[in-house]
VONUMI-807369 format. One line per field, with one value per residue (C-alpha): residue in one letter; y, x, z; residue number from 1. Coordinates in Angstrom, 1 decimal. Example, Ala and Ser with C-alpha at 12.3 -4.5 7.8 and 13.67 -1.06 7.14 Angstrom:
% VONUMI-807369
code c(A / S);
yy c(-4.5 / -1.1);
xx c(12.3 / 13.7);
zz c(7.8 / 7.1);
pos c(1 / 2);
This chain:
% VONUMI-807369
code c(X / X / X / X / X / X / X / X / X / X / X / X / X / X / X / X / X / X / X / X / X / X / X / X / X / X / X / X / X / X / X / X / X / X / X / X / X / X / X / X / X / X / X / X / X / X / X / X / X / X / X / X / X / X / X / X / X / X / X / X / X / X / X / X / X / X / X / X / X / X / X / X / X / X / X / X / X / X / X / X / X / X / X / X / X / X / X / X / X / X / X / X / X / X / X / X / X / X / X / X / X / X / X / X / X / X / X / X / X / X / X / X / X / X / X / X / X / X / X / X / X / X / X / X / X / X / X / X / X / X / X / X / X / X / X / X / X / X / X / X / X / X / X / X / X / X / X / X / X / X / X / X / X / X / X / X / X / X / X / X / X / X / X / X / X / X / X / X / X / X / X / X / X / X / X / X / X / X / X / X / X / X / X / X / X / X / X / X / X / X / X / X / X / X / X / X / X / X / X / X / X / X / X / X / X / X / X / X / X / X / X / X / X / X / X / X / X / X / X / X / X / X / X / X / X / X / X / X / X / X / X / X / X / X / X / X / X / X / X / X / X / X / X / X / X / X / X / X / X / X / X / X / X / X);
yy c(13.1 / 10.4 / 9.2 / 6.8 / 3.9 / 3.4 / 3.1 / 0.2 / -1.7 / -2.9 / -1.7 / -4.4 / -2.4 / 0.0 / 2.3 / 5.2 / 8.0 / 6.4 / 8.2 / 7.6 / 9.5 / 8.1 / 10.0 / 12.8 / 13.4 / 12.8 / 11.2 / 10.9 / 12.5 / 11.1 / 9.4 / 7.8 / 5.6 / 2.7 / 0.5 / -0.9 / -4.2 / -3.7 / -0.3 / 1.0 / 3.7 / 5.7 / 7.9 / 10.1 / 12.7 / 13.9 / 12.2 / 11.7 / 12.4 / 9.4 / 6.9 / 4.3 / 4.5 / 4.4 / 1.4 / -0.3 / 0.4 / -1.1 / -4.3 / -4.5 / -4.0 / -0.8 / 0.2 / 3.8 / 4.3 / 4.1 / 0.9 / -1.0 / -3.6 / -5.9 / -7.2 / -9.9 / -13.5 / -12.6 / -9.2 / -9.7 / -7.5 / -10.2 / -12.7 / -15.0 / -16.4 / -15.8 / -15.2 / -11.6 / -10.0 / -11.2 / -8.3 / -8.2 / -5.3 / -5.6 / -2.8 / -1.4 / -3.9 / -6.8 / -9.5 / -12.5 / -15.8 / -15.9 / -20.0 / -20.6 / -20.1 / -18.0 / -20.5 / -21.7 / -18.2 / -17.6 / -20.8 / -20.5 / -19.5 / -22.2 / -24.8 / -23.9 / -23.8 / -27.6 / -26.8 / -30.0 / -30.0 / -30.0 / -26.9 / -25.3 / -25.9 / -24.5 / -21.3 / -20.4 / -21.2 / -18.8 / -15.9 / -16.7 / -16.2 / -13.1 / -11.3 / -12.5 / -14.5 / -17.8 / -17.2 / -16.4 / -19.3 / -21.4 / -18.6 / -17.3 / -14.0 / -12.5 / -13.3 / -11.0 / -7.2 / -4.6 / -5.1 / -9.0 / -8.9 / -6.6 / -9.0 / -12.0 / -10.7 / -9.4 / -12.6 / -14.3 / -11.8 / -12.6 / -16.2 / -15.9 / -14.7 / -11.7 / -10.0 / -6.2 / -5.7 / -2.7 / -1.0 / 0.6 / 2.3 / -0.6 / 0.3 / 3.6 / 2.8 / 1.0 / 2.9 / 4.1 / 1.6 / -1.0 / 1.1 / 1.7 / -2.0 / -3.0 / -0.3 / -1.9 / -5.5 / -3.9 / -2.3 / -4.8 / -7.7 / -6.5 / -7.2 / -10.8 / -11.6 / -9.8 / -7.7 / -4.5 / -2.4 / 0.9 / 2.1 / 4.3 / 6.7 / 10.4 / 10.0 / 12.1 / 10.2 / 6.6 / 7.9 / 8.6 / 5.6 / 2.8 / 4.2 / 4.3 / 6.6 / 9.2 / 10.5 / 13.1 / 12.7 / 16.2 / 17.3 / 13.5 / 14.0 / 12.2 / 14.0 / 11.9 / 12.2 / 9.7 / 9.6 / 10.9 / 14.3 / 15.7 / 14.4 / 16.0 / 19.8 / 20.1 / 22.7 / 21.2 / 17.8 / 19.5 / 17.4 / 21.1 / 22.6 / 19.2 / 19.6 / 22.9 / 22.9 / 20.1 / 21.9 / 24.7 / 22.8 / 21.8 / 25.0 / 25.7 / 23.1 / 23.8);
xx c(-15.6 / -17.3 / -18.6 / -20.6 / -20.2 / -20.2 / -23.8 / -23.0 / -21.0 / -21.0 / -18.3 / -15.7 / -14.5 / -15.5 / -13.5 / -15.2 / -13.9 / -10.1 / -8.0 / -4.4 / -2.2 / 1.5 / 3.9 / 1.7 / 1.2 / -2.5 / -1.1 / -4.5 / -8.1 / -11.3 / -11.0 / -13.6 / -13.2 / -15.2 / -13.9 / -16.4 / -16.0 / -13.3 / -11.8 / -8.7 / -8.8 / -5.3 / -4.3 / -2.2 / 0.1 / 3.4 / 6.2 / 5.1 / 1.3 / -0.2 / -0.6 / 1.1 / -0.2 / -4.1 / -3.1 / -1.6 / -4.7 / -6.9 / -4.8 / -5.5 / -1.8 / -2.0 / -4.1 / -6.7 / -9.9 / -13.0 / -13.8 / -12.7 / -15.1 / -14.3 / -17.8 / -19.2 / -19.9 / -23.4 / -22.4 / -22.5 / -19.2 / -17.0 / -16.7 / -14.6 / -17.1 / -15.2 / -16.3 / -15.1 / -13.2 / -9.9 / -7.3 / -3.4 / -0.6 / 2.1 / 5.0 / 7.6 / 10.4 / 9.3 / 9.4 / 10.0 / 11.6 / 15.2 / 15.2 / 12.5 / 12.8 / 10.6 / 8.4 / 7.5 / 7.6 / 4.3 / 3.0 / 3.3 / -0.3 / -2.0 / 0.0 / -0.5 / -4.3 / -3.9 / -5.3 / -4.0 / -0.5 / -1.5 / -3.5 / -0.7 / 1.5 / -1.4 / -2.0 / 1.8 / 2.4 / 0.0 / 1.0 / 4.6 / 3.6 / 0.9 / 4.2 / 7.0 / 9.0 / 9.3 / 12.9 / 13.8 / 11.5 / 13.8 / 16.1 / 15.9 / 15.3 / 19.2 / 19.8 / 16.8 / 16.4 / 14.5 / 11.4 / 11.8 / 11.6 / 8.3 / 6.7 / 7.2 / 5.8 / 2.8 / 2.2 / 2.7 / -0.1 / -2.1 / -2.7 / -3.0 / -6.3 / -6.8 / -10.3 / -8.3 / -4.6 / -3.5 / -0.5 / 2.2 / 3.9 / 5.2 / 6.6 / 9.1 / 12.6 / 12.3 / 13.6 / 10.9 / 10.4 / 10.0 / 7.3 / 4.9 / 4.8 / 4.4 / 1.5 / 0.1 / -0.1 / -1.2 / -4.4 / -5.0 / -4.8 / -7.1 / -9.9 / -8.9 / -8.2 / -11.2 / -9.3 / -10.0 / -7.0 / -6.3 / -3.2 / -0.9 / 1.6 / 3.5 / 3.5 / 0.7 / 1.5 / 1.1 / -2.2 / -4.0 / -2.6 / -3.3 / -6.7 / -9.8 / -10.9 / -8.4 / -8.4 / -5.4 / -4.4 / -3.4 / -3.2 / -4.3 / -7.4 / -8.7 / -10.4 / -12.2 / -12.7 / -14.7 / -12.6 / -9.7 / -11.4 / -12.9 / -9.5 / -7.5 / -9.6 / -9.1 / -6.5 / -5.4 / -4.1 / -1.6 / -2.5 / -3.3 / 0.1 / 1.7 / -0.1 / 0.9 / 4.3 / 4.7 / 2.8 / 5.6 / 8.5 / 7.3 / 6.6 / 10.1 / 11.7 / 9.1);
zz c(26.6 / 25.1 / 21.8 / 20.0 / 18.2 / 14.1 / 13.1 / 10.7 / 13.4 / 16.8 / 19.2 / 19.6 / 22.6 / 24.9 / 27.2 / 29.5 / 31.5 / 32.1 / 33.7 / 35.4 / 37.2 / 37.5 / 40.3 / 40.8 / 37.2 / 35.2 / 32.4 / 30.7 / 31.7 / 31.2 / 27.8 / 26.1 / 23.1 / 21.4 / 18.6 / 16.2 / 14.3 / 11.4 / 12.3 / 12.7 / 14.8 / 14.8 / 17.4 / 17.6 / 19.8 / 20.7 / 22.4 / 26.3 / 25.7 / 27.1 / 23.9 / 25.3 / 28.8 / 26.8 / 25.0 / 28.2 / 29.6 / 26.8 / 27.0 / 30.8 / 31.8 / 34.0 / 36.5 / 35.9 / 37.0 / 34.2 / 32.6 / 29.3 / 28.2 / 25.3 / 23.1 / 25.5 / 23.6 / 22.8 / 20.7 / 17.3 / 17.4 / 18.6 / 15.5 / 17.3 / 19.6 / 22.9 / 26.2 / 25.4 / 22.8 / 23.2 / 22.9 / 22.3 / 22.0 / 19.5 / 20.4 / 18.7 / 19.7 / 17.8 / 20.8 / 19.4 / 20.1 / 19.9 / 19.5 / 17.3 / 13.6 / 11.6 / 10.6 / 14.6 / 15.7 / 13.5 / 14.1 / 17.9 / 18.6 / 16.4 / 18.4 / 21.6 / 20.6 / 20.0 / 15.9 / 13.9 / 12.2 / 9.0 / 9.4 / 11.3 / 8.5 / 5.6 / 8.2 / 8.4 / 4.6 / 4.1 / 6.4 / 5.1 / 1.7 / 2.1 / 3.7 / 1.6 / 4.2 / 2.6 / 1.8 / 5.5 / 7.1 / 8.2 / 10.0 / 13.1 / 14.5 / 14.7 / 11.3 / 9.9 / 9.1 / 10.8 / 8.2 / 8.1 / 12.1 / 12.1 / 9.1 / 11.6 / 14.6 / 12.7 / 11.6 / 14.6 / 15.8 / 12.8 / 13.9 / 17.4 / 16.1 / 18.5 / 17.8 / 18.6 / 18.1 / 20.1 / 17.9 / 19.5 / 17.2 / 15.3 / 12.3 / 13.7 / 13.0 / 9.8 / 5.9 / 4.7 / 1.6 / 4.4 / 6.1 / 3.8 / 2.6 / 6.4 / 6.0 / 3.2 / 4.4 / 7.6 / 6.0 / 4.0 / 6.4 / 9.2 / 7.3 / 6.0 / 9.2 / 11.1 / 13.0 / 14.5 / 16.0 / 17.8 / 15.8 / 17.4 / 15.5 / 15.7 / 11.9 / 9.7 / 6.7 / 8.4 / 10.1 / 6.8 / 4.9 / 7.7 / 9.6 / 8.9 / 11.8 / 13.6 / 16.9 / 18.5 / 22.1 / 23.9 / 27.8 / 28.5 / 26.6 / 23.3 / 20.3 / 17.7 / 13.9 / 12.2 / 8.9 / 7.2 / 5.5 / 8.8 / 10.9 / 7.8 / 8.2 / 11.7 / 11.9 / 15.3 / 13.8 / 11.4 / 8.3 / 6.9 / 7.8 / 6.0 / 2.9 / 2.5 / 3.4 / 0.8 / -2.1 / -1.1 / -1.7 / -4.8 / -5.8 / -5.1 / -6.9 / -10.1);
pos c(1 / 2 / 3 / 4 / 5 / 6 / 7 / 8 / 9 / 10 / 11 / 12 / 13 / 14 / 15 / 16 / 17 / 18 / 19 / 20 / 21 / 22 / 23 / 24 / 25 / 26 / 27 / 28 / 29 / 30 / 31 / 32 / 33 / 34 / 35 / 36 / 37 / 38 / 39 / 40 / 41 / 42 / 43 / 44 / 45 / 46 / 47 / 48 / 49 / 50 / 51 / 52 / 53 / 54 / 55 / 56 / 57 / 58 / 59 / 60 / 61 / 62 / 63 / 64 / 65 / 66 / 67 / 68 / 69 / 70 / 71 / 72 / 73 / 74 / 75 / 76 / 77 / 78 / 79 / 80 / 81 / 82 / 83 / 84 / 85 / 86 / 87 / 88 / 89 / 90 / 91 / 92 / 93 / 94 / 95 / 96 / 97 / 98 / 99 / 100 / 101 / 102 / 103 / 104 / 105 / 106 / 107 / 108 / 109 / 110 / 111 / 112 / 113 / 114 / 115 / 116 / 117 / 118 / 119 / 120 / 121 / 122 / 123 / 124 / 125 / 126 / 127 / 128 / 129 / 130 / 131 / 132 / 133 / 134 / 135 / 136 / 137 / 138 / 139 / 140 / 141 / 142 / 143 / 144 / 145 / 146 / 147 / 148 / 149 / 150 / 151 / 152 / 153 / 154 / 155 / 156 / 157 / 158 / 159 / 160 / 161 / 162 / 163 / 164 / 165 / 166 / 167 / 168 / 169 / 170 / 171 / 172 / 173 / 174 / 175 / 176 / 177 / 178 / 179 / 180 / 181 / 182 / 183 / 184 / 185 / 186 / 187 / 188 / 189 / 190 / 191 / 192 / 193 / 194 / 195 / 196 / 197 / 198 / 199 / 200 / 201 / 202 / 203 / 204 / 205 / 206 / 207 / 208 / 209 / 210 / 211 / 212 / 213 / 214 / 215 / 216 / 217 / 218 / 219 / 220 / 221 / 222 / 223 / 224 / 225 / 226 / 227 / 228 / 229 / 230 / 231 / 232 / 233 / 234 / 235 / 236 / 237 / 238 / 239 / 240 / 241 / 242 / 243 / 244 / 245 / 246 / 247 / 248 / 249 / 250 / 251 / 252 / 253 / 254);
């Protein structure tokens, strides 16, 4: 299927008709996606339905046939200038490195770009600050918690500057305090740092509160919604059937 663009934004990213099959299988069939500037487009699906196979496939790591096509240099939808959209996945293991303290494990990016050391320094202060790790800056990555881990290696992402940030189901795992404020800075941090992302997530709950726009990926094949009211009416999504069931325990303990 496919399906247009935001009116009020240029796609970031375009993908049409992908498909892949893995050992005889088709993992996903003809999906068709864009991403304007500033969304966050959640998907979900069960276990095994393809959503990490699509975002593999967005980032350019697997092979399928269709196309994925970031903004080219001249779209207005790629803010950084590049010669395309430049596009990075961020999974649930939080890969970072082992001998670098928290502090040069967010600054890594910058560096490598060659950006001056005093801006390094103001850039990382910042993200350190914006997700409370100035306490833990100087440690390194065994000595943190779960959360602490997933707060650093979404700000190393931060400042590598990526124009889309392909989420693999980053935050699964974690209690569920830590969640939603890894939620929170995620929502509000995308836009400070003009980022657009595909979200992915088995979670209801974590789909309404991070994404802007919602899709649901079933037999290899991707519906859209273009917000959180039509995505939450569809009966096939199951927000319905979550809402209710809730208002029914309450009931019950009224």
């Amino acid at each position: 299927m496919t399906e247009s663009a935001g009116m009020n934004n240029l796609p970031i990213l375009t993908a049409d008709s992908i498909s892949v099959q893995l050992a005889g299988r088709s993992i996903l069939k003809d999906v068709s996606l864009t991403l304007s500037t500033g969304e966050i487009l959640v998907i979900m699906g069960a276990s095994g339905c393809g959503k990490t196979t699509l975002l593999r496939c967005l980032a350019g790591e697997l092979t399928h046939s269709g196309t994925v096509q970031p903004a080219p240099k001249s779209t207005p939808g790629n803010a950084r200038g590049n010669n395309s959209a430049t596009t990075l996945l961020m999974q649930q293991q939080p890969l970072l490195f082992e001998h670098l303290t928290v502090f040069d494990n967010i600054a890594f990016s910058p560096r490598m770009r060659s950006v001056s050391p005093a801006e390094v320094t103001a850039r990382t202060a910042h993200v350190l600050d914006i997700l409370e790790l100035q306490d833990v800056a100087t440690q390194y990555p065994q000595e943190l918690s779960g959360g602490q881990k997933q707060r650093c290696a979404f700000g190393r992402a931060l400042l590598a500057e990526p124009s889309i940030l392909l989420m693999d189901e980053p935050f699964s795992g974690l209690d569920n305090d830590v969640r939603m404020r890894l939620q929170q800075f995620f929502r509000e941090l995308c836009p400070e740092f003009g980022i657009s992302s595909v979200f992915v997530t088995h979670d209801l709950r974590e789909a309404l509160i991070v994404g802007t726009r919602f899709g649901l990926l079933r037999d290899g094949q991707l519906q859209l919604w273009p917000n959180a009211a039509s995505f939450a009416a569809a009966p096939e999504t199951g927000v319905r059937r979550e809402i209710d069931f809730w208002q029914n325990m309450k009931s019950i303990s009224d």
